[in-house]
C-alpha positions as CSV (number, residue, x, y, z in Angstrom):
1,X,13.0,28.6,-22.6
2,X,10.9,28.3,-26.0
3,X,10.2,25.4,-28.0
4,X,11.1,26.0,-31.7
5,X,9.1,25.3,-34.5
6,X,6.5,23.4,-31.9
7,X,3.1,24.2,-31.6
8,X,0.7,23.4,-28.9
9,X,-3.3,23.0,-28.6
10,X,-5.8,23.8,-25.5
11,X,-8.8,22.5,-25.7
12,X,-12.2,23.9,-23.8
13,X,-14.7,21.8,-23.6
14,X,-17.0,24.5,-22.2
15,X,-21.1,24.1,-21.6
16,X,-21.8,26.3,-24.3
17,X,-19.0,25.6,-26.7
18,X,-15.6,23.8,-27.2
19,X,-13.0,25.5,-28.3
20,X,-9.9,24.4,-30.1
21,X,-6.7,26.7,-30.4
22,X,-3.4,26.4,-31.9
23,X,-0.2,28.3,-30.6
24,X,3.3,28.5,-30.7
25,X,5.8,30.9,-29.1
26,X,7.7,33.2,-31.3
27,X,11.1,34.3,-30.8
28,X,10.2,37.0,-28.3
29,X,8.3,34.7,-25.8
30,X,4.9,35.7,-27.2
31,X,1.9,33.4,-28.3
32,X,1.2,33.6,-31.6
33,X,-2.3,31.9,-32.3
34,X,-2.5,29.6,-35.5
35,X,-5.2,29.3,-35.7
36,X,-8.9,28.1,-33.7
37,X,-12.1,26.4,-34.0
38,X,-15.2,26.0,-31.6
39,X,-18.4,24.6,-32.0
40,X,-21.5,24.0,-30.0
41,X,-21.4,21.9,-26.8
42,X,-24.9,20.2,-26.5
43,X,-23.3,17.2,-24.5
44,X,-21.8,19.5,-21.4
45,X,-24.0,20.6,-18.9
46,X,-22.2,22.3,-15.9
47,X,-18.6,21.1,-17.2
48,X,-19.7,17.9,-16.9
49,X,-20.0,15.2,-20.0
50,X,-23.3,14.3,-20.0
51,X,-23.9,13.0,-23.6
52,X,-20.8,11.4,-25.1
53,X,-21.7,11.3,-28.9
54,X,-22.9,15.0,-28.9
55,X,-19.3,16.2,-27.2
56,X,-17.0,14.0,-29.3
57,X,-18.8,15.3,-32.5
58,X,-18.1,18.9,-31.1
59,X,-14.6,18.3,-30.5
60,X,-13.8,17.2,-34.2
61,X,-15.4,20.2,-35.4
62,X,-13.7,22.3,-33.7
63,X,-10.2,20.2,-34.1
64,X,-11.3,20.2,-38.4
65,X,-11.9,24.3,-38.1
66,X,-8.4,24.8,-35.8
67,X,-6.5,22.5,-38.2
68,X,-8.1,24.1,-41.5
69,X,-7.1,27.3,-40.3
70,X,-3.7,26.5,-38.9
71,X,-2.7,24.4,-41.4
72,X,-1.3,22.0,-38.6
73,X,-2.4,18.0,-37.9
74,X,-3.5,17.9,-34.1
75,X,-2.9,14.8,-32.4
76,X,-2.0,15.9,-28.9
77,X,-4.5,18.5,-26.4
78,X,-4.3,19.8,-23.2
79,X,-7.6,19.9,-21.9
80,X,-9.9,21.5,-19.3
81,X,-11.5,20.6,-16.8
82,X,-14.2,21.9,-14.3
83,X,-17.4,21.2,-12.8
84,X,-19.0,21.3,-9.2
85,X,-17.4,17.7,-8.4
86,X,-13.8,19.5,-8.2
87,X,-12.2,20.0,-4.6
88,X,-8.8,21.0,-3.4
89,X,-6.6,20.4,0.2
90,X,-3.6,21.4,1.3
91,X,-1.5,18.8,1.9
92,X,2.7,18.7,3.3
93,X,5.4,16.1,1.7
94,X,8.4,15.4,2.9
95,X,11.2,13.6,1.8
96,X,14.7,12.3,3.5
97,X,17.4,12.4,1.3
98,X,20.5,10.2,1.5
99,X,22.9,12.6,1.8
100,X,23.2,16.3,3.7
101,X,26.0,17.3,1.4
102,X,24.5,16.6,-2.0
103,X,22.9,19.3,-3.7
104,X,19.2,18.8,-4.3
105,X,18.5,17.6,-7.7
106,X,15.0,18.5,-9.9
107,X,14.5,14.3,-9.6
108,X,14.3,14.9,-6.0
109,X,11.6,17.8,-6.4
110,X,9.4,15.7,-9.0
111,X,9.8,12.6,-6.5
112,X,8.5,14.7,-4.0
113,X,5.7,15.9,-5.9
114,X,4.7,12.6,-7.4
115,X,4.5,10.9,-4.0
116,X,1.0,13.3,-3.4
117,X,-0.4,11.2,-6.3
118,X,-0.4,8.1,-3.7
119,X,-2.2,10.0,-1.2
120,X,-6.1,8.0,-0.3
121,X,-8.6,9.9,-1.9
122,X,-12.3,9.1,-1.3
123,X,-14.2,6.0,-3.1
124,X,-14.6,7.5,-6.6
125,X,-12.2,10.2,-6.5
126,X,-8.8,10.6,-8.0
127,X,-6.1,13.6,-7.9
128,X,-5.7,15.2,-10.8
129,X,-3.2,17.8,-10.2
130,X,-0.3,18.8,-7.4
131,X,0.7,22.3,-7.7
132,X,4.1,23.0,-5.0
133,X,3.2,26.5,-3.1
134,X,6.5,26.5,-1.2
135,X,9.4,24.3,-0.1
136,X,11.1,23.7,3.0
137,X,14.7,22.5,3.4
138,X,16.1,21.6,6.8
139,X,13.6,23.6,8.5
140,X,14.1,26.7,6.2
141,X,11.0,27.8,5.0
142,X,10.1,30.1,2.4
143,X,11.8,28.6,-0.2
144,X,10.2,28.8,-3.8
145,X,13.3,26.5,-5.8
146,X,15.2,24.6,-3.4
147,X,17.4,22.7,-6.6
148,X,21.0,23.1,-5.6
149,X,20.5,23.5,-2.3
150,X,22.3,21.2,0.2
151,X,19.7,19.1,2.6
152,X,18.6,16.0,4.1
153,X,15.2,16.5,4.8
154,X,12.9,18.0,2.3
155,X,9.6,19.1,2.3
156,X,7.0,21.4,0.6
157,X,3.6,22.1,0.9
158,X,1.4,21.4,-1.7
159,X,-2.3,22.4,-3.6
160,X,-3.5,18.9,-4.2
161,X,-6.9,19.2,-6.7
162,X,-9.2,16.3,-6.8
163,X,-11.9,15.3,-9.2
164,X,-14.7,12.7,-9.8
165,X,-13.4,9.5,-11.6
166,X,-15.8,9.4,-13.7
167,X,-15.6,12.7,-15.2
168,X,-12.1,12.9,-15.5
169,X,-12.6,9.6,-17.6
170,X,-15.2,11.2,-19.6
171,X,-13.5,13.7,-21.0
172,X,-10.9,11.6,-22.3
173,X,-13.1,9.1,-23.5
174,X,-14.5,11.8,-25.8
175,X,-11.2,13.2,-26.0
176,X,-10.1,10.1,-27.5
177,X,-12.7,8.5,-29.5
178,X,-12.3,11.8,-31.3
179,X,-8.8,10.7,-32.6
180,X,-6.9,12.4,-29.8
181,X,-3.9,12.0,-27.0
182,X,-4.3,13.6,-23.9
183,X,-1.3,15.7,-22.7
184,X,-2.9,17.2,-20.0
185,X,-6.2,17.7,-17.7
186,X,-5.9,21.1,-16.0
187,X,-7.9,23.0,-14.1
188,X,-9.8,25.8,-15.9
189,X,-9.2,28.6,-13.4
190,X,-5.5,28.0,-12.8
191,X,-5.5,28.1,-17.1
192,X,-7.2,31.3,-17.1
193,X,-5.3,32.7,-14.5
194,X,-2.3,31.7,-16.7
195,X,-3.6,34.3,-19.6
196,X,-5.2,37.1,-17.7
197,X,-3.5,37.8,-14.6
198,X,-0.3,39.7,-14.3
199,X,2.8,38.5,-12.3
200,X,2.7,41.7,-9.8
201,X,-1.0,41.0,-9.1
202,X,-0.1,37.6,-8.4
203,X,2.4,39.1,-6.0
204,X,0.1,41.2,-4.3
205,X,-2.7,38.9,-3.4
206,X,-5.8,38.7,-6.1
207,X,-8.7,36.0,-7.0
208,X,-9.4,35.3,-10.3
209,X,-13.5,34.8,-10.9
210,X,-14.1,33.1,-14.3
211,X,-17.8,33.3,-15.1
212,X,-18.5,30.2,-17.7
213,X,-21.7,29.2,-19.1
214,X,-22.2,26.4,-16.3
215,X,-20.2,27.2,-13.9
216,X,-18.1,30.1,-11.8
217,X,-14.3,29.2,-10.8
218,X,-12.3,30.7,-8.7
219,X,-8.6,31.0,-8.2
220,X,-6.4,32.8,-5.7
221,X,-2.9,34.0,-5.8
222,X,-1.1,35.5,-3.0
223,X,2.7,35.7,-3.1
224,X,3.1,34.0,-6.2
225,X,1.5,30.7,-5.2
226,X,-2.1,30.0,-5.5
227,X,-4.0,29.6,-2.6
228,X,-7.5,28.7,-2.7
229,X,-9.6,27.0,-5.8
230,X,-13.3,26.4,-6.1
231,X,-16.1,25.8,-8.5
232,X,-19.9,27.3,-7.9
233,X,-22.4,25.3,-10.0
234,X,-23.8,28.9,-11.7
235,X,-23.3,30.4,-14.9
236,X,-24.3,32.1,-17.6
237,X,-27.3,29.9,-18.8
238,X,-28.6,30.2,-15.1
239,X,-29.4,34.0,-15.7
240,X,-30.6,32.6,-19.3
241,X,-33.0,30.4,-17.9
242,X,-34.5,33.2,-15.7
243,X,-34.7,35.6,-18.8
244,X,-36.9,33.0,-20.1
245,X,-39.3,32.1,-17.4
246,X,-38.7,35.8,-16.4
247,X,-40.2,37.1,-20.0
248,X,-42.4,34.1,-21.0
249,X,-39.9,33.5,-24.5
250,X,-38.1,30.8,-25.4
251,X,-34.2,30.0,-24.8
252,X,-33.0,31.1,-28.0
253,X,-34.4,34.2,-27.5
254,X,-33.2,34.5,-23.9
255,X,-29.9,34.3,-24.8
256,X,-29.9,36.8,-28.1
257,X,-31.8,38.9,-25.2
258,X,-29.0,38.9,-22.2
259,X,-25.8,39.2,-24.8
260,X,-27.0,42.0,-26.6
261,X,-29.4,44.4,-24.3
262,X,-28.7,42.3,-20.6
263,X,-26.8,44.6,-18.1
264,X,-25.5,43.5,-14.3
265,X,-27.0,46.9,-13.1
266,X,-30.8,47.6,-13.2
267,X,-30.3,51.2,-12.3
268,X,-28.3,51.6,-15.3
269,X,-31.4,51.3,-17.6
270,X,-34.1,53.8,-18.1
271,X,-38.1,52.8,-17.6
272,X,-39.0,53.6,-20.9
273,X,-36.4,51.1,-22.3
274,X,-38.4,48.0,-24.5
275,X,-36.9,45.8,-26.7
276,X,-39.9,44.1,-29.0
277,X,-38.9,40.2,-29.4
278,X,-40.7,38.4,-32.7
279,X,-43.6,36.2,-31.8
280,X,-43.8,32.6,-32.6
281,X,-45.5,31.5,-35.7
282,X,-47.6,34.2,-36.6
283,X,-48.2,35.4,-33.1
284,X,-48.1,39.3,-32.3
285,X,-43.7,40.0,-31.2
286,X,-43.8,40.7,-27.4
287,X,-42.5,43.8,-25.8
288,X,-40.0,43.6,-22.9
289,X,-38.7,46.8,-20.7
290,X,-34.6,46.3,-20.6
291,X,-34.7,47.7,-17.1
292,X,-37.0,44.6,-15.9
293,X,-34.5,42.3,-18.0
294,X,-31.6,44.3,-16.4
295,X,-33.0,43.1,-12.5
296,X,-33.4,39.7,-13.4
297,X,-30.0,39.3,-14.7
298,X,-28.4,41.4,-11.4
299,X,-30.6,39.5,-9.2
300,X,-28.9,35.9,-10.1
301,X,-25.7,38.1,-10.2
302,X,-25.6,39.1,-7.0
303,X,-26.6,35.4,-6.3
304,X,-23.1,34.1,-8.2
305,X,-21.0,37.1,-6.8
306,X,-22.3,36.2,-2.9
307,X,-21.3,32.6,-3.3
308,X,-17.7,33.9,-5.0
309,X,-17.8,36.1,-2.0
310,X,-17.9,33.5,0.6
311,X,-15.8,31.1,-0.9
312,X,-12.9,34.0,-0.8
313,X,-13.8,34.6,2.9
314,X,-13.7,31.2,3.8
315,X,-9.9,30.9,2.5
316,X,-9.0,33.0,5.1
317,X,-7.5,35.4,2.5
318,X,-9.8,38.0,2.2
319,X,-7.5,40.9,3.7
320,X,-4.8,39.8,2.0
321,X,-6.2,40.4,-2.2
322,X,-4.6,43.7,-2.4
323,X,-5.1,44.2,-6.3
324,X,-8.6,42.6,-5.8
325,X,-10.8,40.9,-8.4
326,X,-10.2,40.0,-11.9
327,X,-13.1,38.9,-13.5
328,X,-13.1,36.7,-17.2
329,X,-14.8,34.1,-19.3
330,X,-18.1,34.9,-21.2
331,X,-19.9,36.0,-18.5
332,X,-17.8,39.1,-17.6
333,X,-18.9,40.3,-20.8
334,X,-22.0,41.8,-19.3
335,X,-22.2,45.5,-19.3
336,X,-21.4,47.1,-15.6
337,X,-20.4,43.4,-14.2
338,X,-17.5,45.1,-12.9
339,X,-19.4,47.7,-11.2
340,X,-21.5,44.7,-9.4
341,X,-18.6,43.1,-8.6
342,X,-17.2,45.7,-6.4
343,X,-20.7,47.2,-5.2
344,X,-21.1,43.7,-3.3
345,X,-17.9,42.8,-2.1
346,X,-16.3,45.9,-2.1
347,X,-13.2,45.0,-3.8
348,X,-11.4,46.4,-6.5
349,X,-12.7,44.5,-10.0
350,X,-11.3,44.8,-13.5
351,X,-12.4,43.0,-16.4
352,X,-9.3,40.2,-17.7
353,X,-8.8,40.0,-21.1
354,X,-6.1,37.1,-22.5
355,X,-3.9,39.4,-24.2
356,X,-0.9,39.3,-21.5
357,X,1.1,37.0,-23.3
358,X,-0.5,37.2,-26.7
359,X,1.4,38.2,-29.8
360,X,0.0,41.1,-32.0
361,X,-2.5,39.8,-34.6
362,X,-4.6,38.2,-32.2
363,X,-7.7,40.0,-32.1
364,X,-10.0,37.2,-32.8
365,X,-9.5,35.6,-29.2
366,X,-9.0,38.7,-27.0
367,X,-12.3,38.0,-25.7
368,X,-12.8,37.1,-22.2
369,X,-14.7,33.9,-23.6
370,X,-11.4,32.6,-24.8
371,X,-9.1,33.2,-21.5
372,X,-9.2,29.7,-20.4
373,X,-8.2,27.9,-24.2
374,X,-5.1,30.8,-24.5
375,X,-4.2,29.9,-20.9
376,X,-4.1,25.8,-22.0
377,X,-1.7,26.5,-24.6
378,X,0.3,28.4,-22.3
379,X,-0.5,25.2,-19.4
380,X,0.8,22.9,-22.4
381,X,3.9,25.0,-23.2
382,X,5.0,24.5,-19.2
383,X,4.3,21.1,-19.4
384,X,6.8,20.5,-22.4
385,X,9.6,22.8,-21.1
386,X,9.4,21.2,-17.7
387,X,9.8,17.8,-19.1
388,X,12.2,18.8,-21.5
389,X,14.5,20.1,-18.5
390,X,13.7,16.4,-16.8
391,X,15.0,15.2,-20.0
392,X,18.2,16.9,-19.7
393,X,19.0,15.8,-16.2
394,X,21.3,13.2,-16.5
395,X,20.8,9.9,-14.4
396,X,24.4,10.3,-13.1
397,X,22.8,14.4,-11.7
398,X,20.4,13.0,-9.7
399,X,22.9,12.1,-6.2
400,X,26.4,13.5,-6.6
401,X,28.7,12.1,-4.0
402,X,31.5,14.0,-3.0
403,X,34.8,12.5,-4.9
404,X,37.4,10.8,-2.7
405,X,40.8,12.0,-3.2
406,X,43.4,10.0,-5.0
407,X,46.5,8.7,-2.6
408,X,49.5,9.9,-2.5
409,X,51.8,8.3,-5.4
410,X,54.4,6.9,-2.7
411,X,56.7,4.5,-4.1
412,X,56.1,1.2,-1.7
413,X,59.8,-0.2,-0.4
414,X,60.3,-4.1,-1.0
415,X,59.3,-5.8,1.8
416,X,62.7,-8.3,3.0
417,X,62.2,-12.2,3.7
418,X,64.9,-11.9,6.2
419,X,62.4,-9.2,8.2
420,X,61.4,-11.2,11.0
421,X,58.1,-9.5,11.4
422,X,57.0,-8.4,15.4
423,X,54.1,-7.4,16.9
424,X,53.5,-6.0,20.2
425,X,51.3,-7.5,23.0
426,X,48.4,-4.8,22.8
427,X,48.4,-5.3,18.5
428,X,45.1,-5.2,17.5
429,X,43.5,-6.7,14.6
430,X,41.5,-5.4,12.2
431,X,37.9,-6.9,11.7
432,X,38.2,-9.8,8.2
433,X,34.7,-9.8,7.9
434,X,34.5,-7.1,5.0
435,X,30.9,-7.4,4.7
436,X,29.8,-6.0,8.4
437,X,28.2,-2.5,8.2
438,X,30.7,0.3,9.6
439,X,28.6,0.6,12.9
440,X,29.0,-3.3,13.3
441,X,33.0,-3.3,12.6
442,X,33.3,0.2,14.5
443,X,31.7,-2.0,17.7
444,X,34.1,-4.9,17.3
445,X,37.2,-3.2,17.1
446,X,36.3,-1.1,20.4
447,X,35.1,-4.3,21.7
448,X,38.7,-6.2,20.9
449,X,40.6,-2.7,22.6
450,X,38.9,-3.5,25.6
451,X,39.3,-7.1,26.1
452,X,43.2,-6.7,25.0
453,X,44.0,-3.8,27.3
454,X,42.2,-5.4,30.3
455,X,44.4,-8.5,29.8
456,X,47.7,-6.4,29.5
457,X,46.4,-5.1,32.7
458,X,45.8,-7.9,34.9
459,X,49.3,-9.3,33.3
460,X,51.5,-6.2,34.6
461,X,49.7,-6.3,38.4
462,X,50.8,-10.4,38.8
């Protein structure tokens, strides 16, 4: 199901830029991109807001340059979200229905869903999103859309993600104070995952490594439903702060140094290898061997990839990642990252570009730096076509009773007033009190058998 003539922005706010980007679906299913903007991000430090008038400048750059290009007036985003202050549980709901016979409605499944947003979270915490791995009706597991089914009791097992207060209200402070409606906060693996990963590899058991400038996320997917999510406090401008202290230059110049010579591998590079940087102000440039820059850059690589490592070993699914590691975001960018990747965990790694649902003419965002904003406009496009099909649920959908046949169109006789009417000595009486509950009137009518027959009883033996 496509939207028509909708469009729909993600919006990355990133620590070393924010990215805006406009899509909309064509009439094959694929993204076409509109057009995007990005801009600096001096207020985010390890995708966390730190400096509020910095971001929310950012984000209406980046909003002007998408809507310039586009041609579109934004007013709603979906945003991203990471940081280190992000945790996720496992938690089972579990709801009893009125009725066995009535066939489970979607109302029933987003009841169920929305009752894990009353779960206690600790002081300062809040849930942010509940993602349904697997339902269970009547004891029947294994079920992935249980509407239609028949059932009394149902229950499914749920990802339940969990951020800081504060930061969630951070970003949409920013968020609004730059003229904007939230549609959505989602969490930045799960949107890249949404853009790079295929539906087989999903299948077969993979975890998805996004390597941003502040931080590394992880996702995992086994069977279709995600597993396991974490964020490691390192990035990008980790390894650019040890180019700096490493080589004695400044941060500028680190960062010019690792995109455009830096390399995961140090045994990649030859010894004779220099790269002369400019000095400052007069000063004689300074000479740096690329295969010295190269071990710096794998030695806080292998750093990242060990801590990625023992998150996925911790989640218990480490034998089950059949099609391995994909790795995105701006840091997978780094010549032989893939190679590193697989030489310390030894898994199988390819690099995930965002072009699995993207229409032709994209080429500006193919980049792995753009997988998370491509997969927010795919998170937004769910969010509408879900709530579209809640829309189109009618009230009278939700609990279907099963209709009770009409009776028989029997002409009734005339009843005479020359009848005597006669009842026997065991009649019984139906309860008057309309009102009881069946169980109550059920009781009473048993209870008026009994007392009646016993009588007729002792009457026949005198």
């Amino acid at each position: 199901m496509s939207i028509p003539n909708e469009f729909v922005v993600g919006l990355d706010i990133g620590t070393t830029k924010i990215a805006a980007l406009v899509g909309r679906k064509n009439e094959h299913g694929k993204l076409e991109i509109l057009g995007m903007g990005k801009a600096p991000s001096p207020g985010v430090n390890r995708g966390v807001v730190t400096h509020i008038t910095p971001t929310v400048e950012s984000i209406r750059e980046a909003i002007r340059l998408a809507e310039e290009k586009s041609g579109v007036t934004i007013r709603e985003v979906n945003v991203g979200i990471a940081g280190q202050h992000i945790r996720s549980i496992q938690h089972r709901g579990v709801k009893i229905r009125d009725s066995f016979e009535d066939e489970i409605s979607r109302q029933d499944v987003e009841a169920l869903r929305k009752d894990m947003f009353k779960l206690v979270m600790q002081p300062g915490e809040k849930i942010i999103n509940v993602i349904p791995q697997e339902y269970i009706v009547d004891n029947e597991q294994g079920i992935t859309d249980p509407i239609g089914m028949s059932g009394g009791r149902l229950e499914a097992n749920f990802h339940v993600i969990i951020a800081q207060v504060a930061a969630v209200n951070n970003i949409k402070k920013c968020v609004e104070k730059a003229g904007l409606n939230v549609l959505d906060i989602t969490l930045e693996p799960i949107a890249s995952a949404q853009s790079v990963l295929h539906e087989e590899e999903k299948e077969a058991g993979i975890a998805l490594v996004d390597i941003g400038g502040g931080t590394t996320d992880l996702a995992i997917f086994q069977d279709n439903i995600i597993r396991h999510t974490a964020v490691i406090p390192f990035g990008g401008n980790v390894i650019s702060e040890d180019i700096k202290e490493g080589c004695s230059i400044i941060r500028r110049q680190a960062e010019l140094l690792k995109l455009k010579f830096g390399s995961a591998l140090a045994s990649e590079n030859l010894e004779n290898e220099i790269v002369s940087i400019p000095g400052l102000r007069g000063r004689p440039a300074k000479e740096i061997s690329v295969k010295n820059l190269s071990r710096i850059i794998e030695a806080r690589m292998t750093e990242i990839i060990e801590q990625v490592y023992y998150e996925i070993k911790n989640s218990g699914f480490e034998s089950r990642l059949i099609a391995g590691l994909v790795v995105t975001g701006g840091g997978a960018q780094m010549k032989h990252i893939a190679q590193l990747f697989e030489f310390t965990t030894g898994m199988d790694t390819r690099i995930g570009y965002p072009t699995e649902h993207l229409a032709a003419g994209a080429e500006e965002i193919t980049s792995p730096s753009f997988s998370t904003g491509v997969g927010l406009v795919l998170e937004g496009y769910q969010i509408h076509e879900y709530q579209a099909k809640l829309a189109d649920t009618k009230p009278e959908d939700t609990y279907q009773t099963t209709p009770i046949a009409p009776a028989a169109d029997i002409p009734a006789e005339p009843i005479s007033d020359d009848v005597e009417e006669t009842t026997s000595e065991l009649e019984i009486e139906e309860p008057k009190d309309e009102m009881t509950s069946f169980g109550t009137k059920r009781s009473s009518w048993f209870q008026d058998l009994f007392d009646k027959t016993r009588r007729y009883l002792e009457e026949d033996e005198d």
